[in-house]
C-alpha positions as CSV (number, residue, x, y, z in Angstrom):
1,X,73.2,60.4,64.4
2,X,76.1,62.4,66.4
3,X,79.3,60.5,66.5
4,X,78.3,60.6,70.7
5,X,75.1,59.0,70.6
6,X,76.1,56.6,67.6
7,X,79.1,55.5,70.5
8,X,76.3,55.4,73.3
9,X,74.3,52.5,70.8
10,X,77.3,50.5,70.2
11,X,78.1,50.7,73.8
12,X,75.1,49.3,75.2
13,X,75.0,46.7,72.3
14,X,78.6,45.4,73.1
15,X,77.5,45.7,77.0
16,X,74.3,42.9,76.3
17,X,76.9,41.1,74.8
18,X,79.4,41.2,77.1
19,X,76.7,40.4,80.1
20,X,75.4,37.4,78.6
21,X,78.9,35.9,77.6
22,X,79.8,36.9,81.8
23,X,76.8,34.8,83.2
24,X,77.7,32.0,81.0
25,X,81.4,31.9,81.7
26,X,80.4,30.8,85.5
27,X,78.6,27.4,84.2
28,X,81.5,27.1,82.0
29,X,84.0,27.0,84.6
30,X,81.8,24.9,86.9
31,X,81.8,22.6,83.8
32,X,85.8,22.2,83.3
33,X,86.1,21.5,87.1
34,X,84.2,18.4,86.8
35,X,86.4,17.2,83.9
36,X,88.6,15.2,86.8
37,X,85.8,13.5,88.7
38,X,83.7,12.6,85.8
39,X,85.8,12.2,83.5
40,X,88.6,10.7,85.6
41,X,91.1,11.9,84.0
42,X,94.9,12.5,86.3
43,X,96.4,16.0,85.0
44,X,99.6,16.7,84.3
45,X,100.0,19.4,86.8
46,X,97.1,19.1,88.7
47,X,97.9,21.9,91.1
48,X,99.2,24.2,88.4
49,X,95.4,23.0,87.0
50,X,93.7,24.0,90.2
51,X,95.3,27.1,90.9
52,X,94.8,28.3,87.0
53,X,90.9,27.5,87.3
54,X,90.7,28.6,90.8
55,X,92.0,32.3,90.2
56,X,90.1,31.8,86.3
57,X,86.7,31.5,88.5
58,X,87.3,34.1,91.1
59,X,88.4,36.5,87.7
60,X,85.1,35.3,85.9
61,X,82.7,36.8,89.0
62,X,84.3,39.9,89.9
63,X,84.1,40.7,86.4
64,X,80.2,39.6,86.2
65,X,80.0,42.3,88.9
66,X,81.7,45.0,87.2
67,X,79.8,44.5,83.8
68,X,76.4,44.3,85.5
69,X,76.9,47.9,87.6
70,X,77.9,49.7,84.4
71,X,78.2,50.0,80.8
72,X,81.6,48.4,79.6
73,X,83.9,50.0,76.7
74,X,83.4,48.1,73.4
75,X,87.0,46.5,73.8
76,X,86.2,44.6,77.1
77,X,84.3,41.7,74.8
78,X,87.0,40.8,73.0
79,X,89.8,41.3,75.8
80,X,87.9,39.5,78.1
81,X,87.7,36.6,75.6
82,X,90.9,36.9,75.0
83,X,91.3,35.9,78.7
84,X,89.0,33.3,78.2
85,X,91.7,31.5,75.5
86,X,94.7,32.2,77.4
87,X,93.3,30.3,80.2
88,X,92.6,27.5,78.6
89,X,95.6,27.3,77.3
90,X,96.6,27.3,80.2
91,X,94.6,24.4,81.7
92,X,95.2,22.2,78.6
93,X,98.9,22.8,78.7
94,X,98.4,21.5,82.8
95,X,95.8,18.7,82.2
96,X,97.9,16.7,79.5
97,X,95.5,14.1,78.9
98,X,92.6,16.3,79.5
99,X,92.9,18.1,76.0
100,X,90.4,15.8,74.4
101,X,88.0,16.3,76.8
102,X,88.3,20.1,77.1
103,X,87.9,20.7,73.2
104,X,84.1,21.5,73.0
105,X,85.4,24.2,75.2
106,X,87.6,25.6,72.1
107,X,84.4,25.1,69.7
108,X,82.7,27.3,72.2
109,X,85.0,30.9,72.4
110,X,84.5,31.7,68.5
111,X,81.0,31.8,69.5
112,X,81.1,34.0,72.4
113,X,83.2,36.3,70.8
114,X,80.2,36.5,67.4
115,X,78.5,38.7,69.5
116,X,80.7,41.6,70.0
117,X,80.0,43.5,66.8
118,X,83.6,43.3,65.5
119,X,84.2,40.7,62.8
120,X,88.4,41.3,62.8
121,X,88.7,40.3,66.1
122,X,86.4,37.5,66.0
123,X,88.4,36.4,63.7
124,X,91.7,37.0,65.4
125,X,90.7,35.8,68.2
126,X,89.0,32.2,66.8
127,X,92.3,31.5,65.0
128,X,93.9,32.2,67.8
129,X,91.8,29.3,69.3
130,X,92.9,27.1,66.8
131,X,96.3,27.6,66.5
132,X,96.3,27.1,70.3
133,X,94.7,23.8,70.3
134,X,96.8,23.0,67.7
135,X,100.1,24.3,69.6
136,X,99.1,22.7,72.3
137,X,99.1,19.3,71.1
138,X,102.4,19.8,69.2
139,X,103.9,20.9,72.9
140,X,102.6,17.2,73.8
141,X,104.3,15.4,70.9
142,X,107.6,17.2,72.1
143,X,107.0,15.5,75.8
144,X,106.2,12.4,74.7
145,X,108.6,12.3,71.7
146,X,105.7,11.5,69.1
147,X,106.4,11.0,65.5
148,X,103.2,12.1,64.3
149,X,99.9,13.6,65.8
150,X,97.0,12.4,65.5
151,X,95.1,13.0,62.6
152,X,92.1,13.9,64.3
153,X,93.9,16.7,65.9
154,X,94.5,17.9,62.4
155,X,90.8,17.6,61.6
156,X,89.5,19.6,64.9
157,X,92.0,22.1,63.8
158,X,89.6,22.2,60.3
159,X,86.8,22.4,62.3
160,X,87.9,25.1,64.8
161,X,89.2,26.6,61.5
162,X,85.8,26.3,60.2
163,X,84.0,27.7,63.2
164,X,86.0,30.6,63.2
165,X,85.1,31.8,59.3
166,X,81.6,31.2,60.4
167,X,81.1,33.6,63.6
168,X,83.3,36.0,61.4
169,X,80.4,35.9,58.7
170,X,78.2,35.9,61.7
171,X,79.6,39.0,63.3
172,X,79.6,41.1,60.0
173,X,75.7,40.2,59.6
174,X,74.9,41.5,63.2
175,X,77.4,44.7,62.2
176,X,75.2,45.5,59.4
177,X,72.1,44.6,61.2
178,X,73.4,47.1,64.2
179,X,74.1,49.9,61.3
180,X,70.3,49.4,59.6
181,X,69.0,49.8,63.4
182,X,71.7,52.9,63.6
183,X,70.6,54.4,60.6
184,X,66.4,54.1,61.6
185,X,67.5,56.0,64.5
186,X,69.0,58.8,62.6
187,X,65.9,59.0,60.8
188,X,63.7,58.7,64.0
189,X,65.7,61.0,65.7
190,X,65.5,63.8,62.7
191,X,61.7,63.5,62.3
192,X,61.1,63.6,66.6
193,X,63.3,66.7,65.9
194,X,61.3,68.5,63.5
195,X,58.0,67.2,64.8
196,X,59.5,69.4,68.5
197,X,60.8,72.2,66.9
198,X,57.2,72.9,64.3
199,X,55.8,72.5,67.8
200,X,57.6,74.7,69.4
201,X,57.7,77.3,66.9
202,X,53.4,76.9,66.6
203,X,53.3,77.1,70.1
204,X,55.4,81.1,69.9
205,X,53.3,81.8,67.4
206,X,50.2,81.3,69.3
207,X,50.9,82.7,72.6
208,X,52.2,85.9,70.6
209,X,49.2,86.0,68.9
210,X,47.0,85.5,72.3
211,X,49.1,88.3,73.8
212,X,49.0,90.7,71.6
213,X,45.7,90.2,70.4
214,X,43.0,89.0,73.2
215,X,44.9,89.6,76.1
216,X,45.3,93.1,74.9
217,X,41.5,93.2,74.0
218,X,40.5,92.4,77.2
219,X,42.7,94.2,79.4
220,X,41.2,97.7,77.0
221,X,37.9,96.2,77.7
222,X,38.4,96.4,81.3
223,X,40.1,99.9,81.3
224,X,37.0,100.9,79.7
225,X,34.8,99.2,82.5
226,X,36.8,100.4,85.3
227,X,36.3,104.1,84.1
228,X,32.7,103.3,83.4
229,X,32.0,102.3,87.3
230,X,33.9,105.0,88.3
231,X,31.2,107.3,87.4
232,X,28.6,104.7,87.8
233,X,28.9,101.5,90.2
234,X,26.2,99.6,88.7
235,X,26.5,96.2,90.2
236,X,26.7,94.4,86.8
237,X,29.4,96.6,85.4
238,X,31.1,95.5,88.3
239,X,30.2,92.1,87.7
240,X,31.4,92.4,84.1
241,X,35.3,94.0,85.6
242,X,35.3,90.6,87.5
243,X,34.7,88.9,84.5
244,X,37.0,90.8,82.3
245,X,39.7,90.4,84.9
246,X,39.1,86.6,85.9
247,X,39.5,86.0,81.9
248,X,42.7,88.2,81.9
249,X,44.5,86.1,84.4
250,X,43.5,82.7,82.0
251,X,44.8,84.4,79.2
252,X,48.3,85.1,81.0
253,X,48.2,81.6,82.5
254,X,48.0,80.3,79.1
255,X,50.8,82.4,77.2
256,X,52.7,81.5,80.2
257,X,51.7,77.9,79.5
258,X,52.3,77.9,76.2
259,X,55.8,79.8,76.0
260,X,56.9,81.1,79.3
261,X,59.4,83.7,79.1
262,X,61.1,83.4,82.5
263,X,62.3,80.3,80.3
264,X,63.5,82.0,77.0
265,X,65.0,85.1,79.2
266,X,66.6,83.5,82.4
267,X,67.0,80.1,81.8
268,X,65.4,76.2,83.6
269,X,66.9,76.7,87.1
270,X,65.0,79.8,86.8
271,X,61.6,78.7,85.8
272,X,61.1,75.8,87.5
273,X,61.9,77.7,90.8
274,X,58.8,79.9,89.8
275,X,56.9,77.0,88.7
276,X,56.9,75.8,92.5
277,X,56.6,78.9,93.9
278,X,53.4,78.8,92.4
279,X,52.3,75.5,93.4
280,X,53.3,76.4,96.7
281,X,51.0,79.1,96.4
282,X,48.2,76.4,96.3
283,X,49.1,75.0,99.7
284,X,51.8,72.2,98.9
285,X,54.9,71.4,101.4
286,X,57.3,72.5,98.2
287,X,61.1,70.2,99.0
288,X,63.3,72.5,96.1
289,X,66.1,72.0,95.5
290,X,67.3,73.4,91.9
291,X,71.0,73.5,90.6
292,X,72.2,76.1,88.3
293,X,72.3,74.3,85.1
294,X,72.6,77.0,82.3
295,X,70.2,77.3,79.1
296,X,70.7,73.9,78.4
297,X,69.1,72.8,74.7
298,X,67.0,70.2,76.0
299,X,65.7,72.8,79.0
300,X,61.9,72.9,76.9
301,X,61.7,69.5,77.5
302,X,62.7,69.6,80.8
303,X,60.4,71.9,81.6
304,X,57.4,70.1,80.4
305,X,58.1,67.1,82.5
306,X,58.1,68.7,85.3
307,X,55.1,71.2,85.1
308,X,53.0,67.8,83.5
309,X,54.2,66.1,86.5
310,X,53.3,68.9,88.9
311,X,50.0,69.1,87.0
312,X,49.5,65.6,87.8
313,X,50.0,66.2,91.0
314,X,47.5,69.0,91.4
315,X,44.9,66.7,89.7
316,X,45.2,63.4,90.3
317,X,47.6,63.1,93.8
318,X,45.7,64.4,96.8
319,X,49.3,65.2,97.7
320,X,50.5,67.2,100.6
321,X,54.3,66.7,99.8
322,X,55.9,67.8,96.2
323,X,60.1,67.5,95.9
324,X,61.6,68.9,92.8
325,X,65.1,68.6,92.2
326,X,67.3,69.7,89.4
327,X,71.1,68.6,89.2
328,X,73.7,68.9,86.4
329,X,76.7,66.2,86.3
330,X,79.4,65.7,83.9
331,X,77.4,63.5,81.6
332,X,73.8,64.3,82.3
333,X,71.2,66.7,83.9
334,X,68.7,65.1,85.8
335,X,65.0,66.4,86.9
336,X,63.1,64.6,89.8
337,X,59.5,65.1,90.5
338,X,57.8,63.0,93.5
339,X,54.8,63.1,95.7
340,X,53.3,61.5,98.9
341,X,49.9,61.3,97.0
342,X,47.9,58.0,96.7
343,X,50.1,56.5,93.7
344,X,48.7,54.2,91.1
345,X,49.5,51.1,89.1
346,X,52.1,51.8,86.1
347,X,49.8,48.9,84.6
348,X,47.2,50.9,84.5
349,X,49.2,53.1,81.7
350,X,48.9,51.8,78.7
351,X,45.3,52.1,79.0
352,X,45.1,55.6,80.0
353,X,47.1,56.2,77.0
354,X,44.5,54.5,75.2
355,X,41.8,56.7,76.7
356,X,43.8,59.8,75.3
357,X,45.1,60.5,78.9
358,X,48.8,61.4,77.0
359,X,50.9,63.7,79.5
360,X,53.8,62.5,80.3
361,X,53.7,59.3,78.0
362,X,54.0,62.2,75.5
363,X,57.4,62.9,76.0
364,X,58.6,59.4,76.6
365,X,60.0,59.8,73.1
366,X,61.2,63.5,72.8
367,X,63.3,62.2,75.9
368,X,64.5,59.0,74.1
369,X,65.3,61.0,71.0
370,X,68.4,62.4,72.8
371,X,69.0,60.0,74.2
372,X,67.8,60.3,77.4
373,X,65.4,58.3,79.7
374,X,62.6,59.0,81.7
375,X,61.5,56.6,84.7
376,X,58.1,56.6,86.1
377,X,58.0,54.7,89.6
378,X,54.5,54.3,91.6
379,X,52.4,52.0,93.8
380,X,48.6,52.6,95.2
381,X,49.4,54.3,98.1
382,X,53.2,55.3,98.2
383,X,53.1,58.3,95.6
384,X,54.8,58.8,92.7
385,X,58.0,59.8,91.4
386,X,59.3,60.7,87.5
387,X,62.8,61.1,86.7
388,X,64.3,62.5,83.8
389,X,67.9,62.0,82.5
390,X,69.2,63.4,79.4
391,X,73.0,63.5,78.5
392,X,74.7,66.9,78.4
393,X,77.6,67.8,76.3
């Protein structure tokens, strides 16, 4: 797999993680503000304490915003955790007396952290959580000139200890589970690859052959018919042109079809404007509106969405309305096709797969393969729309 799309999986891995451990930092927080009137307990400093948990909440649910409207790098896990401990720190080193009661709370970061697909700074980061506990209680001996801590602070600070070699062993398993699911892509991905290009190279082959071969048949066949009812209009030699020409224009619909050259010799932009100029032809409201995108290596694929969608259409939509876009950003080019037609249920898919009704499911995976998506929205009544979105260099 490129070095691009290998970053692109680990990215949206680390984001799931990174989500989850955001929704469940909320419920924590909640959790450590009842400490005082469940628990009773009078803090140290309890407006330092407030303050601390007040700006640690407000922190905690802009940043659930911000990692559920986009992908996060892999580093925010782990520096967001590492927020996590310093506030805590934090509110032990204001709640005094509260340090007992906030220690599942230390138990609980090694864990979040597990899940971020890097074992050094899971870690790091749990022995950082247990030297801070530990710190934390020495900075109360010092206040309260104690001799000794309590052994059981020495014992949580095995178990915190403890915790931490576990996620480590954790994380390192879900590393090499991530790389098995890496490398099955990269075989994926190769065979989806060859499987397109032995398709594409059979489907040359036979619209050269059809070309060169029938197509040029016919079209003699006729030149000899048309010279023939030149000097004789007999009304089933005439019927016979008809034929002849009828069966040409199939022929050229199907090279077309099969490779069209406006494609290989102009470019996408190029032959999906023709593409709707011809469905226009047929009496459709045409909305176009194409951006020069280039020759693009994915622009075969591209094109097949959008004249099985327009197909579709034709067939299936009892449309009046067709809008096809095109549009290249930085990352991404992106193909729209949508209708006012009478829809249909996306439930209703899997079973017209079943019934060998293929289309666009077809090229669900070409467009997965590099890394792309391809979104299918309908409803009885409110037409349909297909968007594709592939990454661009």
């Amino acid at each position: 797999m490129a070095g691009r799309d290998r970053d692109r999986v680990v990215e949206r891995y680390a984001t799931e993680a990174v989500r989850v451990t955001a929704f469940l930092r909320l419920p924590l927080i909640a959790l450590i503000a009842l400490l005082g009137p469940v628990v009773r307990i009078e803090h140290w400093m309890p407006t330092v304490f407030r303050l601390v948990l007040l700006g640690y909440a407000v922190a905690a649910a802009v940043w659930l915003v911000v990692v559920l409207r986009r992908q996060v790098r892999p580093w925010a896990g782990w520096a967001s955790t590492g927020v996590d401990i310093a506030a805590l720190l934090a509110l032990c080193l204001a709640s005094g007396g509260a340090t007992s009661s906030l220690l599942p709370v230390f138990f609980l970061l090694p864990v979040a952290v597990a899940f971020q697909y890097r074992p050094a700074l899971t870690a790091c980061l749990g022995t950082c959580t247990a030297v801070g506990y530990l710190l934390v209680w020495i900075f109360y001996a010092v206040r309260d000139d104690l001799v000794d801590l309590p052994g059981v602070v020495f014992l949580y600070f095995g178990f915190l200890l403890w915790l931490t070699a576990a996620t480590t062993a954790l994380s390192f398993v879900l590393v090499r589970r991530s790389g098995t699911v890496i490398a099955l892509l990269d075989v994926r991905r190769q065979l989806v690859a060859e499987s397109m290009g032995a398709e594409e190279r059979e489907r040359r082959r036979l619209a050269e052959h059809l070309h060169d071969g029938p197509l040029q048949n016919v079209l003699a066949a006729r030149m000899d018919l048309e010279e023939a009812i030149e000097r004789d209009r007999d009304p089933a030699l005439v019927a016979a042109e008809a034929a002849l020409r009828e069966t040409a224009t199939q022929l050229r619909s199907t090279v077309t079809t099969l490779h069209p050259q406006v494609l290989e010799q102009l470019g996408l932009t190029a032959a999906l404007r023709e593409l709707a100029e011809g469905y226009g032809r047929r009496g459709y409201e045409m909305r176009v509106r194409l951006a020069e995108v280039g020759r693009p290596e994915c622009q075969s694929l591209l094109y097949r969405v959008a004249r099985e969608a327009l197909g579709n259409i034709d067939r299936h939509a009892h449309a009046t309305r067709v809008e096809l876009q095109l549009a290249r950003t930085a990352t991404a080019i992106t193909l729209e096709v949508a209708d006012d037609g009478v829809g249909f249920d996306p439930g209703d898919l899997p079973a017209r797969v079943a019934e060998g009704h293929i289309g666009l499911a077809s090229q669900f995976l070409r467009i997965e393969n590099l890394g792309g998506t391809l979104e299918l929205t309908s409803a009885p009544g409110e037409g349909t729309r297909v968007l594709a979105t592939i990454p661009s260099p």
